[in-house]
VOGU-3710 file (C-alpha; in Angstrom, 3 decimals, decimal comma):
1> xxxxxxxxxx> -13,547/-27,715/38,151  -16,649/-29,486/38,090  -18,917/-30,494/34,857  -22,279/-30,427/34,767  -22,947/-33,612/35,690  -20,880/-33,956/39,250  -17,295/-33,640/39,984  -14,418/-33,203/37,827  -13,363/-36,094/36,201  -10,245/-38,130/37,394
11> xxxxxxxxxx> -6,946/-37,035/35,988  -7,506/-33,665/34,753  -6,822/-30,730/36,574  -7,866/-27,901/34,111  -4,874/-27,631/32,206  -5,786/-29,156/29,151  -7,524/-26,686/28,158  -5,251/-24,417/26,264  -5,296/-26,451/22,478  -9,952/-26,101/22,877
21> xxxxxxxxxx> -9,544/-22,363/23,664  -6,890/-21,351/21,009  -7,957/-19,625/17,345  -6,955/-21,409/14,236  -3,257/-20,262/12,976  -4,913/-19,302/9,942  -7,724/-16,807/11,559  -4,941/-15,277/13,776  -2,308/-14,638/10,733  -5,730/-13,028/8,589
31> xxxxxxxxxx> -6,547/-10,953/11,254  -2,990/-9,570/12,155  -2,171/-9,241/8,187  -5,525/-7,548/7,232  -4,859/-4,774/10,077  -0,989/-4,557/8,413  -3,228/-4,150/5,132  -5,360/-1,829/5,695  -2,259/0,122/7,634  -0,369/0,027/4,386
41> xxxxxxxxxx> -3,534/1,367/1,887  -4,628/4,197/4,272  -0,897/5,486/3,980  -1,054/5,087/0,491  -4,452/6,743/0,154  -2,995/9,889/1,846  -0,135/9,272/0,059  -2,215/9,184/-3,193  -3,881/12,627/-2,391  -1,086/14,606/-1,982
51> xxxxxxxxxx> 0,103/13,561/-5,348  -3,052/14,276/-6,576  -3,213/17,673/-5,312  0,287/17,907/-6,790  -0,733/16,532/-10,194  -4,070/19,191/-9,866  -2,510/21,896/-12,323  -1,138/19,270/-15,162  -4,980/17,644/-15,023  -6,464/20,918/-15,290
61> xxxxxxxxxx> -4,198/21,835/-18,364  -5,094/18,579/-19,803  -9,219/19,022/-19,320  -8,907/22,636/-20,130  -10,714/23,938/-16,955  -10,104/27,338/-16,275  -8,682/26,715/-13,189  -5,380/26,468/-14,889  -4,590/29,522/-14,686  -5,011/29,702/-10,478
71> xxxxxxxxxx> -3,289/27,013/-10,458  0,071/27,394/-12,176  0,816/30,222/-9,787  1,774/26,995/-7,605  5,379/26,381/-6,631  5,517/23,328/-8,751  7,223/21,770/-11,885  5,234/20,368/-14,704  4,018/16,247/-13,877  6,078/13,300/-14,388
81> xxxxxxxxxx> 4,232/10,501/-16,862  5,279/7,786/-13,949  3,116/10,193/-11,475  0,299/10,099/-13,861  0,907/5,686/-13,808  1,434/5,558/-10,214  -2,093/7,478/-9,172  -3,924/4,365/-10,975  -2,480/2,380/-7,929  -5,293/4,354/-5,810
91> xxxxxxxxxx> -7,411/1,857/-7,402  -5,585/-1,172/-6,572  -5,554/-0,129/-3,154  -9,063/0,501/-2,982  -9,715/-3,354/-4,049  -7,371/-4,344/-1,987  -9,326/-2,828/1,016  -12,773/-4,221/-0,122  -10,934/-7,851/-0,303  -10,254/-7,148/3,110
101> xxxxxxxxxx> -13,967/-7,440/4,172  -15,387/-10,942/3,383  -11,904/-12,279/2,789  -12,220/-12,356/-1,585  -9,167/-13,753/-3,043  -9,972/-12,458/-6,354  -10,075/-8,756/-5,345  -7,116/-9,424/-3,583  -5,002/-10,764/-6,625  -6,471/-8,126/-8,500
111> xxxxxxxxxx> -5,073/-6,071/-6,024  -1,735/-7,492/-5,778  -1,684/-7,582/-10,061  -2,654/-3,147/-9,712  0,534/-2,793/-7,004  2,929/-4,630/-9,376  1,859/-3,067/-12,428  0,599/0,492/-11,570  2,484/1,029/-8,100  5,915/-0,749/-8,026
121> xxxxxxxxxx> 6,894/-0,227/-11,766  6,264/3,740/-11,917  8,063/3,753/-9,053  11,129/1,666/-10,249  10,917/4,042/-13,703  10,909/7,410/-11,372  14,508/6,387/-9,627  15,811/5,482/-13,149  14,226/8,733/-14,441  15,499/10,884/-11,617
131> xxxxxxxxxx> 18,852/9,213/-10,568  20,709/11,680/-12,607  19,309/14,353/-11,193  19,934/13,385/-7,739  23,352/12,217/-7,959  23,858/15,892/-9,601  22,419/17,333/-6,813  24,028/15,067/-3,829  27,817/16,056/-5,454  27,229/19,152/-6,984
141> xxxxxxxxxx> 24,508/21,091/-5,525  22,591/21,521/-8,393  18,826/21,137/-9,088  16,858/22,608/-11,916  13,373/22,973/-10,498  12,189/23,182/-6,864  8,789/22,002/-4,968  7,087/24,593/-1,996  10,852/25,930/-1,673  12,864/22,477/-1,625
151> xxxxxxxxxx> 14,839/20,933/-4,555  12,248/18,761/-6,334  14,367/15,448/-6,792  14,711/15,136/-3,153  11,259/15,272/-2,653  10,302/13,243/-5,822  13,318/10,619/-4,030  11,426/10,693/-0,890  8,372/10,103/-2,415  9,589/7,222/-4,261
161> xxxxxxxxxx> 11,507/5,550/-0,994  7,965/5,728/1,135  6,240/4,697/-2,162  8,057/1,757/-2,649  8,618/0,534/0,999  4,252/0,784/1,149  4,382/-1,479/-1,825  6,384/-4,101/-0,774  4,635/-4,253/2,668  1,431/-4,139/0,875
171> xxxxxxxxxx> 2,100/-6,683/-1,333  3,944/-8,997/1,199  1,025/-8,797/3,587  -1,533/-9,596/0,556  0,699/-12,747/-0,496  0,300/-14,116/3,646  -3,458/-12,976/3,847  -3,818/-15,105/-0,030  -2,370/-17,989/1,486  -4,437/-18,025/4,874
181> xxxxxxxx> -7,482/-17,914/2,595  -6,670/-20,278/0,283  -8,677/-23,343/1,222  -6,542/-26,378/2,422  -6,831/-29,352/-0,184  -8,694/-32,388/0,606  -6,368/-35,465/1,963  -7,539/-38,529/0,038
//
């Protein structure tokens, strides 16, 4: 390998090279988290529609469109108030994808703060709300209400399992991608 000014220079045989051409640990983690990230919102997003399609006939009722009445004719019981907490996390997650752009801490805490409070807690309150339910359904068989033809606490317990495993992805990623951006402090 020659330089630019004659032959290479005594000693080195190329090799060296590796710790010039590397990327900063800090880069690397951001740019492997922020894919996780985004990963974790879009879920949540579609997530976060079906429940909102689900939830369509309970927010009609409440605006008093005239809709209502097309919609009850659905297959589905009335809303949950943790499904009306838990569609606010939409929100978080959007923040949490515009952090992901120029790297803003602050829209990523707020983020972070939206999942705890809005995402993780209605879901922790819907399996103590429907644990009766499905241990009366895993030994006995019975359910009171169903969803498109299944019994509705599985698919409220499903809901709930993906829900909270998107969470705590979500908000482990955030708390790796927080501290790559934090800046280092100053040695004196």
């Amino acid at each position: 390998m020659a330089s630019a000014h004659g032959p290479r220079a005594v000693g080195t045989d190329g090799s060296d090279h590796w710790h010039r051409e590397s990327v900063a640990w800090q880069y690397r983690i951001s740019s492997i988290n922020k894919s996780r990230l985004k990963t974790c919102t879009a879920v949540q997003l579609i997530l976060g529609l079906a429940v909102f399609i689900r939830l369509l006939p309970g927010i009609t009722s409440l605006v008093g469109l005239s809709l209502y009445q097309k919609l009850r004719q659905w297959d589905v019981p009335a809303p949950k108030s943790w499904e009306y907490a838990w569609i606010v996390s939409l929100v978080a997650a959007l923040l949490g994808l515009k952090s992901l752009a120029k790297n803003e801490m602050l829209l990523l805490k707020q983020y972070m703060i939206g999942t705890v409070v809005f995402g993780l807690l209605p879901v922790i309150y819907g399996m103590i709300d429907q644990i009766d339910d499905m241990y009366a359904y895993l030994y006995d068989k019975k359910y009171t209400t169903r969803i498109f033809g299944y019994p509705a606490v599985v698919v409220w317990f499903l809901f709930l399992a993906v829900a909270l495993q998107l969470h705590g992805f979500g908000l482990y990623f955030a708390s790796v991608l927080f501290q790559a951006w934090r800046p280092k402090p100053k040695k004196s």
